[in-house]
Residue, then its C-alpha position, 0 to 999 in steps of 0.5 A: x515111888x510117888x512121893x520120889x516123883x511128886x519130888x521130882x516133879x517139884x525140883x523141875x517146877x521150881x527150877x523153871x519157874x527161877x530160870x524164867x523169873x531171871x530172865x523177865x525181872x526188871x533191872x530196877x527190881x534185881x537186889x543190890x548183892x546181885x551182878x548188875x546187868x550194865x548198861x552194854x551188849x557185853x555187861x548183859x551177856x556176863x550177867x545172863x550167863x551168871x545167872x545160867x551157871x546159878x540157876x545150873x548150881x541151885x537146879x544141882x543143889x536142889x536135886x541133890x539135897x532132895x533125893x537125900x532127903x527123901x531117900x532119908x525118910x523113906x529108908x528111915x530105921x523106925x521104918x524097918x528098912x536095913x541098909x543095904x551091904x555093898x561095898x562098890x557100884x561101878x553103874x553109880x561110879x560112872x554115873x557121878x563122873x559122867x554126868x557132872x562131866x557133861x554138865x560142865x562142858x554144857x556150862x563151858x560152851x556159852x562161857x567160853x563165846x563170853x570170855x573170847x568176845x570180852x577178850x576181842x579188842x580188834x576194830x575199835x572205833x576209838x582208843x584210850x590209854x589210861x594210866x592209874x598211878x598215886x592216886x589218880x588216873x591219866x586218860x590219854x586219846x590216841x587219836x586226837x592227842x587229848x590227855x588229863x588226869x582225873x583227880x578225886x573231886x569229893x571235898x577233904x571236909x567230907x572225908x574229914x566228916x565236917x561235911x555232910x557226905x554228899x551222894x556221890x561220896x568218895x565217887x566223883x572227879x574233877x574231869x571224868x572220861x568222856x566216851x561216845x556211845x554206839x562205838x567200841x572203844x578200846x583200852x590200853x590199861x596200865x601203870x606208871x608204879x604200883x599195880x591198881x586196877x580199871x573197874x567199872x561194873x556196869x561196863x563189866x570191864x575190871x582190868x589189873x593196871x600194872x607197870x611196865x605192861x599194857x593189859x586191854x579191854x573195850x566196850x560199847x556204850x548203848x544209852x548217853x549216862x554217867x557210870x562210876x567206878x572205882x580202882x580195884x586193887x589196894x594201892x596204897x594209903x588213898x587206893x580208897x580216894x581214886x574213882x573212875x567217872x565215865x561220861x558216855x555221850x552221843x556221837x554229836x555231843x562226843x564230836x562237840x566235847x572233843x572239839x572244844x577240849x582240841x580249842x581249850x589245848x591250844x589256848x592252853x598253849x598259847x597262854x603258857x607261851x605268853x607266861x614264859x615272857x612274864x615275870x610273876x611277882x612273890x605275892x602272886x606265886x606264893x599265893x598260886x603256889x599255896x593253892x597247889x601244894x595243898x591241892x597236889x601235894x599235901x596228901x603226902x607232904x603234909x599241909x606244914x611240910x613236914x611230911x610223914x617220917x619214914x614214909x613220905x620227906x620233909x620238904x621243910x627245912x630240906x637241903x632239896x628247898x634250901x639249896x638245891x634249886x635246879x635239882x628242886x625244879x627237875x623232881x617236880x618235873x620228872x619225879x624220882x624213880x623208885x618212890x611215890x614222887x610222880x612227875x608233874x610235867x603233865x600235870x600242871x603248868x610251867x607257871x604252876x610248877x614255878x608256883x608251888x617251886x617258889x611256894x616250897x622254898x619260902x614257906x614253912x620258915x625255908x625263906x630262900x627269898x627265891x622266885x622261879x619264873x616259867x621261864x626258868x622251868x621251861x628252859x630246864x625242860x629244855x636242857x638249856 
């Protein structure tokens, strides 16, 4: 009977000493295999109560294994103990169904307020649409209008091990999301093909982006930094290339950001209107043209254009390049249905468009001799 309650004892002692080893350690000093606890009020509270449910799970383990334990080598054969004959225990059949019971719905309380506050998007201070589509994510500022795409911004190089791999290897962009701190920020996640998903740990948010429905998520950053993520859900051949970079700044610094991005929109727009009454000579729109193909396009068309058969078509020697001009123009613009063409109406220019049109239909031996202005995307945008 000592030895039961020196063992018992124990069980306490270490079950204590973990919980309170869990709640004081240091973010910097917790393993990399474990939760991280992030960096907002929610982050911390799915990370405190991931701890409680192991710490619950360990304290269990530990008492089961123990009582077995002793029980074996105190009821041990060369000791002389027989084992008792009985066939049933109605007071130990209610013990294992009560208490476990009572465990779970103690565990079940602090999740249950976790889930319904992860769950609560109402008063947010700011919303944002984020739509992942092959392979990249659009941001979409509900209140301001402001909208991009965030493209992976690690060289090819890298990838194709010419480069040395740099620290942020596979996680950065060429335009991460810019939120501010001390605000709720709300979600609005979805996708324009495939299903993908929105995870950023250290937000504690992972939301599945799937098309034709709209999930929601928020969060409140406490300190100004840079948080990483990646899209969660394979998505196809680059699902390993689309990152998530969230800014986090200060009000003041949120407010000078978002002001600057209205500015540049509306530059934007005027520098496209001055291009639409230009006419870009055949050098420059081969060039430009060049730069975007193998920028937006190569991935899946093939840097010689001949894409991967079966999978992704060729743009060489196709009778899209060759012949059909307008309807060239408007699957660059609207993309097709039903396949992994996206549109790039929101993604580049008039003038870029017109490039990479001008590039495709002349390079690879096509040689058309066309040249698309702006001016020609424009009006087709236009139905004119």
């Amino acid at each position: 009977m000592n030895l039961i309650k020196k063992t018992m004892a124990a069980v306490l002692t270490f079950f204590f000493s973990m919980s309170i080893w869990a709640q004081t350690i240091d973010a910097s000093q917790r393993s990399d295999l474990n939760l991280r606890a992030g960096v907002t009020e929610i982050s911390n509270e799915v990370y405190d109560l991931h701890m409680l449910m192991f710490m619950v799970c360990v304290g269990i383990a530990v008492v089961v294994f123990g009582v077995m334990f002793v029980s074996m080598y105190l009821h041990r054969k060369s000791r002389g103990v027989k084992p008792a004959n009985f066939h049933e225990s109605v007071k130990v059949e209610i013990a294992w169904t009560v208490i476990p019971f009572i465990i779970l719905i103690a565990m079940a309380f602090p999740a249950a307020k976790t889930l319904i506050a992860m769950e609560d998007t109402s008063e947010a201070d700011l919303t944002i649409l984020v739509t992942g589509s092959q392979w990249k994510w659009n941001y979409r500022y509900m209140d301001s209008g402001i909208e991009y795409f965030s493209n992976l911004a690690t060289q090819r190089e890298q990838i194709n091990n010419k480069f040395e791999k740099g620290e942020n290897y596979l996680l950065e962009v060429d335009r991460p999301l810019v939120i501010p701190t001390g605000q709720k920020v709300r979600f609005l996640i979805t996708s324009d093909d495939v299903i993908h998903s929105w995870w950023v740990p250290d937000f504690a948010v992972k939301k599945d982006a799937n098309p034709g429905f709209i999930n929601e998520a928020w969060t409140n950053v406490i300190e100004p930094g840079v948080y990483r993520g990646q899209c969660a859900e394979l998505c196809g051949k680059d699902h390993g290339f689309m990152p998530i970079v969230v800014i986090a700044k200060s009000p003041d610094d949120y407010a000078q950001w978002k002001a600057d991005e209205i500015s540049a929109i509306e530059t934007a727009k005027a520098e496209e209107e001055r291009l639409l009454s230009m006419n870009m000579s055949m050098d420059d729109l081969m060039a430009n043209g060049q730069k975007i193909y193998l920028a937006k396009c190569a991935a899946c068309h093939m840097p010689n254009g001949e894409g991967l058969p079966g999978v992704f078509p060729a743009i060489k020697g196709s009778d899209l390049a060759l012949n059909d001009r307008a309807g060239h123009i408007d699957i660059l613009l609207n993309g097709r249905t039903g396949t992994a063409m996206q549109a790039f109406s929101k993604q580049l220019t008039l003038s870029e468009i017109a490039a990479v049109i001008t590039f495709q239909r002349n390079a690879w031996g096509n040689n058309t001799g066309d040249i698309v202005q702006a001016a020609e995307v424009h009006a087709y945008a236009n139905g004119q």
